[in-house]
C-alpha positions in Angstrom: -133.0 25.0 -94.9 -133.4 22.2 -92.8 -135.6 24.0 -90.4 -137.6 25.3 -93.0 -138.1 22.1 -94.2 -139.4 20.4 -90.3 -141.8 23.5 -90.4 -143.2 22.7 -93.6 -143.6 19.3 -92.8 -145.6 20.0 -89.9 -147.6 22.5 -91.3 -148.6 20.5 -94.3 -152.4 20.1 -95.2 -153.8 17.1 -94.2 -156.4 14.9 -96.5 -160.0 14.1 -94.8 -157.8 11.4 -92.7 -155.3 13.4 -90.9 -152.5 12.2 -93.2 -150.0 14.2 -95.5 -151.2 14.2 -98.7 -149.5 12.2 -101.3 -148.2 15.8 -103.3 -146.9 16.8 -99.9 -144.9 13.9 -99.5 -143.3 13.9 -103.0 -142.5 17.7 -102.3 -141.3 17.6 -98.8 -139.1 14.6 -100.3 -137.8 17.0 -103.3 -137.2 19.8 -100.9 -135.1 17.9 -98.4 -133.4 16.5 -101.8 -132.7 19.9 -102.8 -131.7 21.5 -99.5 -129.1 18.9 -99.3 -127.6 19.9 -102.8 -127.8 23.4 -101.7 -125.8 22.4 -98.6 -123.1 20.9 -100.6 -123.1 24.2 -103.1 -121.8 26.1 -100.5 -119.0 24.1 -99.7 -115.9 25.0 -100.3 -114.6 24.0 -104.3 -111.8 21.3 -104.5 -111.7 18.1 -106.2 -114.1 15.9 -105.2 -114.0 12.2 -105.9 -116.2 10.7 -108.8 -118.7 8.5 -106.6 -119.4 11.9 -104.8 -120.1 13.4 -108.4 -122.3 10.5 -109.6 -123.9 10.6 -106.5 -125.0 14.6 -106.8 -125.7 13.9 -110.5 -127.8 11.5 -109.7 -129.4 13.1 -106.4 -130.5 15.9 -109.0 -131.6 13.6 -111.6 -134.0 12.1 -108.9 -135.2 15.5 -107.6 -135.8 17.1 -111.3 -137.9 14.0 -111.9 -140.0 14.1 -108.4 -140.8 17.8 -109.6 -142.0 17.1 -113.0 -144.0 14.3 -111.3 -145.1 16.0 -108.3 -147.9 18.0 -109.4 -149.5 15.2 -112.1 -149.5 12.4 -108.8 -151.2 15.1 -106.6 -153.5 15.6 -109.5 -154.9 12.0 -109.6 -154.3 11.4 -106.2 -156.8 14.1 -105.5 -153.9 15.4 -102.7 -153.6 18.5 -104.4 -153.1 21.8 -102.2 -152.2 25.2 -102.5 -149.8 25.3 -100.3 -147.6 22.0 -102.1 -148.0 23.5 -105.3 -146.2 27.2 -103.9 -143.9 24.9 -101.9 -143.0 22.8 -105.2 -142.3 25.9 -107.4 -140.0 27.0 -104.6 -138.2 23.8 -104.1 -137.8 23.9 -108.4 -136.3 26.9 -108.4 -134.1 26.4 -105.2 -132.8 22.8 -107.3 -132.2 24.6 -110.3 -130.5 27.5 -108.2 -128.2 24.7 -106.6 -127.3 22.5 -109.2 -126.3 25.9 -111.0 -124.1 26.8 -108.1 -122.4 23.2 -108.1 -121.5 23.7 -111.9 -119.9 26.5 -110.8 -118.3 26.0 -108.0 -116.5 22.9 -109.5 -114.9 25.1 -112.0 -117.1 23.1 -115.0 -118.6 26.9 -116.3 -118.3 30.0 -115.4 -120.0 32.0 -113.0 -122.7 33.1 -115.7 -124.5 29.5 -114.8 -125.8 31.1 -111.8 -128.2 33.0 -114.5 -130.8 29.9 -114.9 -131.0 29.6 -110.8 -131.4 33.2 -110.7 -133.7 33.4 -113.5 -135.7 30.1 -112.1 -136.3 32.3 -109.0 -137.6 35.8 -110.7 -140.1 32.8 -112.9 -141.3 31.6 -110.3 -142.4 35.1 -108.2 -143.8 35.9 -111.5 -146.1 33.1 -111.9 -147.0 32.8 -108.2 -148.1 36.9 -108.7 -150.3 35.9 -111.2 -154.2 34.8 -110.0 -153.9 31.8 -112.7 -150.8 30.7 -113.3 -150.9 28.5 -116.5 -148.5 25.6 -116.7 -148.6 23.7 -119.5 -147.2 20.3 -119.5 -144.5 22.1 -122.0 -143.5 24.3 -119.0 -143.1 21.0 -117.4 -140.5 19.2 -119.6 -138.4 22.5 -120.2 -138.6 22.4 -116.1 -137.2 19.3 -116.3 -134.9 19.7 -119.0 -133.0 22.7 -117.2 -132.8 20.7 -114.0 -131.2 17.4 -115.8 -129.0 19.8 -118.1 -127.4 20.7 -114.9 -127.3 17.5 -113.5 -125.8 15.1 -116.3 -123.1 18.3 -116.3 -121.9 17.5 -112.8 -121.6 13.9 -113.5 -117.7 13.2 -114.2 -118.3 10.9 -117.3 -119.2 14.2 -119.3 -116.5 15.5 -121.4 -116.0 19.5 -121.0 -117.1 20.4 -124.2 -120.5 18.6 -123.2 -120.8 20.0 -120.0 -120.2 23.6 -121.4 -122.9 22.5 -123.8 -125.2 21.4 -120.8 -124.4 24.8 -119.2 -125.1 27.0 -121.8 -128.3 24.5 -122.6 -130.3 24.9 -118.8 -129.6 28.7 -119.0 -130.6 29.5 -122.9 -134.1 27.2 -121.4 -134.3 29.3 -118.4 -133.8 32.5 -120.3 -136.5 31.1 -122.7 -139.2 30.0 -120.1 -138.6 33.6 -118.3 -139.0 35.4 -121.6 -142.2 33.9 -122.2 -143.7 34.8 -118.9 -142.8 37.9 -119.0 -144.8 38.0 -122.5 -147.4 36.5 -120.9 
C-alpha cells in the first residue's frame, strides 16, 4: 500500500504551476491515513492498550472527515481532477474496509462487519462504472456516518452494547447506500 501510495503521489496532476493540487493533497493525506489502518488490520488480534485504541479511533475519525471534505475543498479550490476523485472513492472504501476489519479483529463484532467494507467496495465500482456518477451531499454524510460508526466503535470508552450498535449501524448504512445504487 505504501508503494501504491509513492506512485500516486508522483503521478498526481499538477495545477497550471507544477504543484499538487489542493484535492490531491487532502487525498494522498487520507490514503496514507488509511493504508496505515489497513496495516494495523492485519496484525495479529490481542489486547491492545487504550492510547493505541484512541489513537486508531481517532486516526479514522480524521480520515472519514478528510473524505467528506476532500471533494467540497477541490471544488472551490478549483484543484479538482479526475484522477483524485477515482483515487478518493478508493481510499473511502479501503477506510471503511479497514476500520471494519479492526472491529473485527478486536473481537468487538463479529465477522459480519466486514459486510460494510465489502459492500463500500462493490459501491464504489458501481458508481465509478457509471458515465455520471451522482453524489449528493446526502451520499456524503451517510459516507461519513459509516466511516465514524466504525471508528467511535474502536475507541475503548464505548460500552459493548454501543459498539454492537455502531457495528450493526455502518453496515445497515452501507447496505442502504448500495441498495440505492443498485436502484439507480
Amino acid at each position: 500500500l505504501l508503494v501504491l501510495l509513492i506512485a500516486f503521489a508522483a503521478i498526481a496532476p499538477k495545477a497550471p504551476s507544477g504543484q499538487n493540487t489542493a484535492g490531491t493533497r487532502f487525498t494522498v493525506a487520507r490514503v496514507a491515513m488509511t493504508c496505515l489502518l489497513g496495516g494495523l488490520a492485519v496484525l495479529p488480534a490481542g489486547n491492545p492498550p487504550d492510547p493505541l485504541l484512541w489513537s486508531v479511533a481517532l486516526m479514522g475519525a480524521a480520515a472519514a472527515g478528510l473524505g467528506a471534505a476532500d471533494s467540497w475543498l477541490a471544488q472551490i479550490t478549483n484543484s479538482a481532477s479526475g484522477f483524485s476523485e477515482k483515487l478518493g472513492t478508493m481510499a473511502g472504501a479501503l477506510l471503511v474496509l479497514a476500520l471494519a476489519l479492526l472491529v473485527w479483529r478486536l473481537g468487538l463484532a463479529g465477522v459480519w462487519v466486514i459486510a460494510a467494507g465489502a459492500l463500500g467496495f462493490a459501491e464504489a465500482a458501481l458508481l465509478e462504472s457509471r458515465e455520471t456518477p451522482q453524489r449528493g451531499l446526502w451520499r456524503v454524510w451517510a459516507g461519513l456516518a459509516v466511516r465514524l460508526a466504525l471508528a467511535a466503535a474502536i475507541a475503548p470508552i464505548a460500552p459493548p452494547i454501543a459498539v454492537t450498535g455502531l457495528a450493526i449501524l455502518a453496515t445497515a448504512i452501507a447496505i442502504g447506500l448500495m441498495g440505492h445504487t443498485l436502484v439507480q
